[in-house]
C-alpha positions in Angstrom: -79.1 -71.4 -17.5 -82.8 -71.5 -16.5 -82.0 -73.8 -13.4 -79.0 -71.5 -12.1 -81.2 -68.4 -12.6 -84.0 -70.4 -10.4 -81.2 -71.2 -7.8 -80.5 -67.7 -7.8 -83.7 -66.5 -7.1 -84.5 -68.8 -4.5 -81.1 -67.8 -2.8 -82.5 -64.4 -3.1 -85.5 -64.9 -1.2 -83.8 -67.2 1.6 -81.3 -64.0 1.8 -84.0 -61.7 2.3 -86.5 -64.0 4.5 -83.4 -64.7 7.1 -82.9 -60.8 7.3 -86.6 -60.8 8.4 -87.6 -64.1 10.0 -83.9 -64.5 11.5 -80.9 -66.9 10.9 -81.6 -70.9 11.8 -78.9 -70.4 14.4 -80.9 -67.3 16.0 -84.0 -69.3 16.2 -82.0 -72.0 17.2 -81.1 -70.3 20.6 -84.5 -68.5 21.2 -86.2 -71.8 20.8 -83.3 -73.6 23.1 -83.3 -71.2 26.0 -87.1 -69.9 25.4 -88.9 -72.9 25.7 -86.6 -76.1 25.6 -84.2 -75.4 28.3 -86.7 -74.5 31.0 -87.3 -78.2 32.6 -84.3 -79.8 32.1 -82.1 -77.0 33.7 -84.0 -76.9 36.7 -83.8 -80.8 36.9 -80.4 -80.7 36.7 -80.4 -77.9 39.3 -82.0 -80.2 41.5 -80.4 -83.3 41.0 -76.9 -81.6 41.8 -78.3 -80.8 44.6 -79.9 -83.6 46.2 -77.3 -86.4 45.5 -73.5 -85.6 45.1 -72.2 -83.4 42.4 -69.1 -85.6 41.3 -71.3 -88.5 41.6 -74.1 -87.3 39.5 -72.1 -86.3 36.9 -70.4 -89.2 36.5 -73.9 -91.0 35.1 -75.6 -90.3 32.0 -78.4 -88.3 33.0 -77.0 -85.3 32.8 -75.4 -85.5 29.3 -78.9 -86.7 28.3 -81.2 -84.0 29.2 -78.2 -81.7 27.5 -78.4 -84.2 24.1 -82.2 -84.1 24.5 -82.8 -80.2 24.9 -80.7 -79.7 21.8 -82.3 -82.6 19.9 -85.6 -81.0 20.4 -84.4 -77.6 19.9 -82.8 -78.0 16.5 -86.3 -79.9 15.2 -88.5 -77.9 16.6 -86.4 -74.8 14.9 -86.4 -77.1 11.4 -90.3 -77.7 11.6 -91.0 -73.7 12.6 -90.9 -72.3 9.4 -92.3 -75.1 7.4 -96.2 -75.7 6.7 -96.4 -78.1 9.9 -94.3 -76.7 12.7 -95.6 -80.2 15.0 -95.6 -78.2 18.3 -96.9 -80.8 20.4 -94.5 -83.7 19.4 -91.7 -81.5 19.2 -92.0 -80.6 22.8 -92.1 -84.4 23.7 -88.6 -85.0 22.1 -86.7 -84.6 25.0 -88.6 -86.2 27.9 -88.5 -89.0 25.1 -85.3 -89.8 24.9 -84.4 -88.9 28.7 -87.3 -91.6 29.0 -85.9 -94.3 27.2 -82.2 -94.2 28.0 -82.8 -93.8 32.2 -85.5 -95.6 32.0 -83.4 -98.5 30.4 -80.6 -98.2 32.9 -83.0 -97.5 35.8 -85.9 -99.6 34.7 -89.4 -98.9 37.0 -87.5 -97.3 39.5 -87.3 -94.3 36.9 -91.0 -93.6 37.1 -91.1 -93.2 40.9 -89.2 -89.8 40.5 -92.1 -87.1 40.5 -89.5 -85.1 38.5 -89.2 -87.8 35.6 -93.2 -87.9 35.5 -93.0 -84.2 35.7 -90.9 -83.7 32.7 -93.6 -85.8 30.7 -96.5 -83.5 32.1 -95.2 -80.3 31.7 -93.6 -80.8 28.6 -97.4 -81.9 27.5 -99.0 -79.3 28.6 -97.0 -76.6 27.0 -97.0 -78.9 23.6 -100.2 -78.8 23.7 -100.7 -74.8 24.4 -98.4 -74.3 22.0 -100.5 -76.6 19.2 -103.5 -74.6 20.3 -102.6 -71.4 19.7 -102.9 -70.7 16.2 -106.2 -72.6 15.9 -107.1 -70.1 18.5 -109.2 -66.2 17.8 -106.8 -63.5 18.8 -107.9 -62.9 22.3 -107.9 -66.1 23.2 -104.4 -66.8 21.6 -103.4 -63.9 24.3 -104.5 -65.7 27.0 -102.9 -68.7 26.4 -99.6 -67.3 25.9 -99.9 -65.9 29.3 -100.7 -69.4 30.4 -98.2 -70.9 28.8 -95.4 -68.7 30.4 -97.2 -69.6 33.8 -96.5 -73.1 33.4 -92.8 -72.9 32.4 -92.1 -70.8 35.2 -94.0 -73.2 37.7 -91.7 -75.6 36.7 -89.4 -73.7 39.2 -91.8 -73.8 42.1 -92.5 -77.4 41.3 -89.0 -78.2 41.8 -88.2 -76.0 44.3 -91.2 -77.9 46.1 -89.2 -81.5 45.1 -86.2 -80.2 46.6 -87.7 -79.0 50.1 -89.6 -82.4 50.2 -86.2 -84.1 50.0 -84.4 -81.7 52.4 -87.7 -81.0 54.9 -89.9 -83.9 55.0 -91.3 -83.3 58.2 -92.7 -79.4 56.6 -93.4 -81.2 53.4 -95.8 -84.1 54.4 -98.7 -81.9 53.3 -100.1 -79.7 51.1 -101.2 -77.8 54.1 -98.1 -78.1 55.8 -96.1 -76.8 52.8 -98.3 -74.0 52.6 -98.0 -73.1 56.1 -94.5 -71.7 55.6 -95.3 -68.3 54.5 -91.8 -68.3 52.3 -93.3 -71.0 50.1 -95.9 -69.0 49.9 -94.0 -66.4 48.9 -91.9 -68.1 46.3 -95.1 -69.9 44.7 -97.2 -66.3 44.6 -93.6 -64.5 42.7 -93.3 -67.4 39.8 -97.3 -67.1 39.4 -97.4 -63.6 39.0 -93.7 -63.7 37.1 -95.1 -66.2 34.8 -97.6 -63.7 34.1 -95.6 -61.1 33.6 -93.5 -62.8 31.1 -96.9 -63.8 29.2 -97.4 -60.1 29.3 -94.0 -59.4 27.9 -94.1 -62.2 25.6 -96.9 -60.6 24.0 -95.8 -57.3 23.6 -93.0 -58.5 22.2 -95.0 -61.0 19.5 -97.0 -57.5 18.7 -93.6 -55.5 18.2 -92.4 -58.3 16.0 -95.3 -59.3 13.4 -95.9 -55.1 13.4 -91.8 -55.2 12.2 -92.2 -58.6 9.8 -95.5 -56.6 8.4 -93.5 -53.1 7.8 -90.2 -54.9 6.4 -92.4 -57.0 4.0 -94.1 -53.6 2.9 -90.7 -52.0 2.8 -89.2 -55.0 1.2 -92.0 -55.0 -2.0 -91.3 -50.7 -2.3 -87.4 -51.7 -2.4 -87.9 -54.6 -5.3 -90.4 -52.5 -6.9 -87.5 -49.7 -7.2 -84.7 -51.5 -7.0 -85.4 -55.2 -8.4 -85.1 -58.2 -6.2 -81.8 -59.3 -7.8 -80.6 -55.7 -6.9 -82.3 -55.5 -3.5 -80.4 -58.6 -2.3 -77.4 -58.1 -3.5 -77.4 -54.4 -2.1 -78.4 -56.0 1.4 -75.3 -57.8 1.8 -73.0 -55.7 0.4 -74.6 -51.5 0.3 -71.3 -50.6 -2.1 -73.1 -52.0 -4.8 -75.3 -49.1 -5.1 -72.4 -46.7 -5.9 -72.3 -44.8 -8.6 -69.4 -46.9 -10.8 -68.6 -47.1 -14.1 -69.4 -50.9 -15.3 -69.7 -52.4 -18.8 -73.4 -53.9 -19.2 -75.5 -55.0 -22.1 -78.6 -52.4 -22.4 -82.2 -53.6 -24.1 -85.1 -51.1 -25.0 -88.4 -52.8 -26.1 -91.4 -50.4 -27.4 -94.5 -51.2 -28.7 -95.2 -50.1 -32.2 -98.1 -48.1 -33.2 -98.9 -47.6 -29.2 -99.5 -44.2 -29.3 -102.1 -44.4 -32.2 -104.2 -47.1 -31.1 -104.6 -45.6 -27.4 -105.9 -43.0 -28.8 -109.2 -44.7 -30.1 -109.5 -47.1 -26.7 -110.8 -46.0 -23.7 -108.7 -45.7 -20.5 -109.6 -48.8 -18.8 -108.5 -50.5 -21.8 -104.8 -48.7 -22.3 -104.4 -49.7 -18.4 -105.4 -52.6 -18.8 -103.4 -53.8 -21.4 -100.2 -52.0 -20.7 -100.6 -53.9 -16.6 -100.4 -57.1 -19.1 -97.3 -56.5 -21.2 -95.8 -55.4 -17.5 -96.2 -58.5 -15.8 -95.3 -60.8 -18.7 -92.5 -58.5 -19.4 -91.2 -58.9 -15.6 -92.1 -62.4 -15.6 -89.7 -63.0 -18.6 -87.0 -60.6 -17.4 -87.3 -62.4 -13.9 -85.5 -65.5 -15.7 -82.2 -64.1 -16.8 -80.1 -62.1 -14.0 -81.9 -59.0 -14.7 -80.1 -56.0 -12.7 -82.1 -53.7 -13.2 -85.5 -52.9 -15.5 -87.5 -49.5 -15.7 -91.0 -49.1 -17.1 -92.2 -46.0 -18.7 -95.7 -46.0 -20.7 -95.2 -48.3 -23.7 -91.3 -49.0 -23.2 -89.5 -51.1 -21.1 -85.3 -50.6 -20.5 -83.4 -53.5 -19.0 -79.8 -54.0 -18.2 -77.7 -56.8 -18.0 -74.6 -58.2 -16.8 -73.8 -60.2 -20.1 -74.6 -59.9 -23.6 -75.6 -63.8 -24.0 -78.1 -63.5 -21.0 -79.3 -59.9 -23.0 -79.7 -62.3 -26.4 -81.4 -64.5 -24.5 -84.2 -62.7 -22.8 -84.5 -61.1 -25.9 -85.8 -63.9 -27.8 -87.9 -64.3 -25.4 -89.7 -61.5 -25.2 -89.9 -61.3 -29.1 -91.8 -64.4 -29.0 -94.2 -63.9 -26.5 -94.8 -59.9 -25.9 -95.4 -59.9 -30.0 -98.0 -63.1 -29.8 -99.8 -61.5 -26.5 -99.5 -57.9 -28.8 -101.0 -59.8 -31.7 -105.1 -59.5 -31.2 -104.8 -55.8 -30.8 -102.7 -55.7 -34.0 -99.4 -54.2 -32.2 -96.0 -55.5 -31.8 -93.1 -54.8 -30.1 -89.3 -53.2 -31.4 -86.0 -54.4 -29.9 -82.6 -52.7 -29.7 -79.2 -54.3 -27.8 -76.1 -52.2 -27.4 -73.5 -52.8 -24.8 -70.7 -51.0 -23.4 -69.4 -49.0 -20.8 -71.9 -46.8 -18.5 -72.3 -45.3 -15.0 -74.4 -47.5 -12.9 -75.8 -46.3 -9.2 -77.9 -44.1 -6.8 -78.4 -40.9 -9.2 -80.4 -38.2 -7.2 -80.2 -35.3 -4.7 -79.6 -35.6 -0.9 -83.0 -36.0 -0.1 -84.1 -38.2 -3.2 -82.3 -40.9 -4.9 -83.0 -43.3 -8.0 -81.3 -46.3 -8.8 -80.5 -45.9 -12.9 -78.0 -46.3 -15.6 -76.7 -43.1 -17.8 -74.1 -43.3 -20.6 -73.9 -43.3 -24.3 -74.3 -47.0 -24.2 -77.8 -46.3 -22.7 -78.6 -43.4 -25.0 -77.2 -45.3 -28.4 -79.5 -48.6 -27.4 -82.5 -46.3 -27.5 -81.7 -45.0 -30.8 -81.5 -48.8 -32.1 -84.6 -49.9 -30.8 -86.5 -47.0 -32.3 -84.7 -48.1 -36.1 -86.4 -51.8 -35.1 -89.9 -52.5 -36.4 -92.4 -54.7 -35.1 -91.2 -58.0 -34.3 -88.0 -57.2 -34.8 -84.5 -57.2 -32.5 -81.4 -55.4 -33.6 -78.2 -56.0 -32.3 -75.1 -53.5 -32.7 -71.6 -54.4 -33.7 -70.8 -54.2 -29.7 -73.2 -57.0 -28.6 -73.0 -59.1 -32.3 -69.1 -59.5 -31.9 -69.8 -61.2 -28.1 -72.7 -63.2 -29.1 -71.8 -63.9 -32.4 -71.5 -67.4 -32.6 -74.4 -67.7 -30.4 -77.1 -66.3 -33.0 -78.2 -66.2 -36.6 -78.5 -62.3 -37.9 -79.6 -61.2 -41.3 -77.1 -58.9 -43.4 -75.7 -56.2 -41.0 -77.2 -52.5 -42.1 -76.8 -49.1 -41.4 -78.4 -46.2 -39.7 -78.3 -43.0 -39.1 -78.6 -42.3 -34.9 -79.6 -38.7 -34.0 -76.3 -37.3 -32.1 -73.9 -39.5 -34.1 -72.1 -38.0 -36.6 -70.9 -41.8 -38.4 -73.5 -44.2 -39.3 -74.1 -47.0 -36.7 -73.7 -51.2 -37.6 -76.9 -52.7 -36.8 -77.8 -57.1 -37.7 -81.7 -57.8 -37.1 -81.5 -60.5 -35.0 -82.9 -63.7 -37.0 -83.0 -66.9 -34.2 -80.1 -69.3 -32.2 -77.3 -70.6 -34.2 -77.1 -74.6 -35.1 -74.3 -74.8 -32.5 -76.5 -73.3 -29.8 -79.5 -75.0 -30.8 -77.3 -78.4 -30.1 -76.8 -77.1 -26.7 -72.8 -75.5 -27.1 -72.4 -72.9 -24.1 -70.1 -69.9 -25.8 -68.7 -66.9 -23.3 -69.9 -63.7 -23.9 
């Protein structure tokens, strides 16, 4: 029960992280057509149009800058949110593989393209910005964006300049000659100064984004702190959940005994600090078993859950170790169960809303914990004929519950029956 609870959890969190970081498929095609795509769509661009079309695509170089680009896509979108996101060789799996199967059909003859030794260089250079940049202060992290985007767009002018050589020799023999054509200086001046553009966009952008990851995750901790993370997720993918509906859940109040008297010989500091103590072990321990909701208040904690066995069990828990962390300050800490049917939702005006549970359920599982005494858990008739097998219970009592006009069933609950201790998983 433990493991699936864990599974859970960690579902929870991969739901919540994609709504903030992104699906693997979203960064999948921001990486692709971002970064990846840039050289090998402009080779292929040029290579159509230097030798024939129908030709050309009849070999395998076009297929494998395609394979390539997705290749390094996918792994460079695997290793981006993990602690080593390998920048540098990521960007090198594509002019790898283009590399080795041309090469192997082409042998040397491959490396006297300037475009195959360009594809190595470029993708280099912007492995290696890449790499660089979180090593890097802030402003100079700025500057090398703005770089980087330079050198993905001069990947067009390089090409460009490839082509013309091929089509205009005679203009092209020359640095100086190429120059002299005042459109090629023209098309080189618009990528520089698009590439920079783009750097400048690119990091606008970045700012809008960690700004938006930085307020989600704020609005994210308010929401579980509220709602519960269990909640919270569930409520993401599907908002109904937070209607107000009429549900049968298993309730547990825990309240410290003999709180009220010894906070009033402690100081503050000492009340706080102690009561910030039984809160986190008390969330800690409620975190384990499908907890849909729990609400603090002073010494008193209310939980609700969606079974009675999962109720039992977090119960035993937080006997055992609330009432042993309780135990140097001479307290302990009071248990009631009750379960039945309650309204479960957004209560609240139109301007304010609380998530909460209301119902005689709710209202009769107060009145048993208050009947328990220190380091004790009763159970009503409700939750003991579910659980039953489950547990061990001392002889069932009765008591009298303000607003009830018969007296209520009550077993203190004693420790796991034989069969449960064995490891038999009953329904409840």
């Amino acid at each position: 029960m433990l493991v699936d609870s864990h599974l859970r959890e960690m579902n929870s969190n991969l739901s919540l992280e994609t709504r903030l970081t992104g699906s693997f498929s979203t960064r999948f095609w921001l990486e692709l057509f971002g970064n990846t795509a840039y050289f090998p769509v402009a080779n292929l661009l040029l290579e159509l149009l230097i030798e024939k079309p129908l030709e050309y695509l009849r070999t395998p170089d076009p297929y494998t800058l395609i394979v390539g680009s997705l290749l390094q896509a996918y792994w460079l979108t695997r290793w981006q949110t993990g602690p080593h996101p390998r920048r540098f060789w990521g960007n090198l799996i594509g002019p790898t593989l283009y590399t080795l199967v041309e090469g192997s059909l082409e042998g040397v003859e491959f490396f006297s393209a300037p475009h195959h030794l360009a594809y190595w260089v470029f993708s280099f250079v912007v492995g290696a910005l890449q790499s660089l940049r979180p090593r890097l202060p802030v402003a100079f992290n700025n500057s090398v964006v703005v770089v980087e985007n330079v050198t993905r767009t001069s990947i067009l002018f390089f090409m460009y300049a490839i082509f013309e050589t091929s089509a205009n020799s005679v203009q092209t023999n020359s640095l100086r000659a190429f120059f002299a054509d005042s459109s090629h200086q023209f098309i080189g001046l618009a990528v520089l100064f698009l590439g920079f553009i783009i750097g400048l966009s690119d990091l606008t952008a970045g700012r809008y984004l960690s700004l938006l990851k930085e307020t989600s995750a704020q609005l994210r901790k308010y929401s579980e702190w509220l709602l519960g993370r269990e909640l919270l997720t569930r409520s993401l993918i599907n908002p109904s959940t937070l209607s107000l509906t009429r549900r049968e859940r298993t309730v547990l109040f825990m309240d410290i005994r003999g709180f009220t008297r010894w906070s009033e010989t402690q100081p503050p500091e000492n009340v706080v600090n102690l009561l910030t103590r039984f809160y986190q072990l008390t969330e800690t321990i409620l975190a384990r078993y499908e907890t849909i909701k729990f609400k603090l208040s002073a010494d008193e904690v209310m939980a609700v859950f969606a079974k009675a066995d999962l109720a039992i069990e977090a119960a035993f828990e937080l006997r055992a170790q609330v009432n042993q962390f309780l135990l140097s300050e001479h307290l302990g800490v009071g248990i009631g169960l009750d379960c039945g049917l309650l309204m479960e939702g957004l209560l609240g005006s139109a301007g304010v809303k609380f998530y909460d549970v209301i119902g005689d359920t709710v209202n009769t599982t107060k009145r048993i914990e208050s009947a328990a005494q220190a380091g004790e858990v009763l159970i009503s008739e409700n939750v003991y004929n579910r659980v039953g097998p489950m547990v061990r219970t001392g002889p069932k009592r009765e008591i009298s519950v303000k607003g009830k006009r018969d007296l209520l069933i009550v077993y203190p609950l004693e420790g796991r029956s034989e069969a449960r201790e064995e490891g038999v998983v009953y329904q409840a």
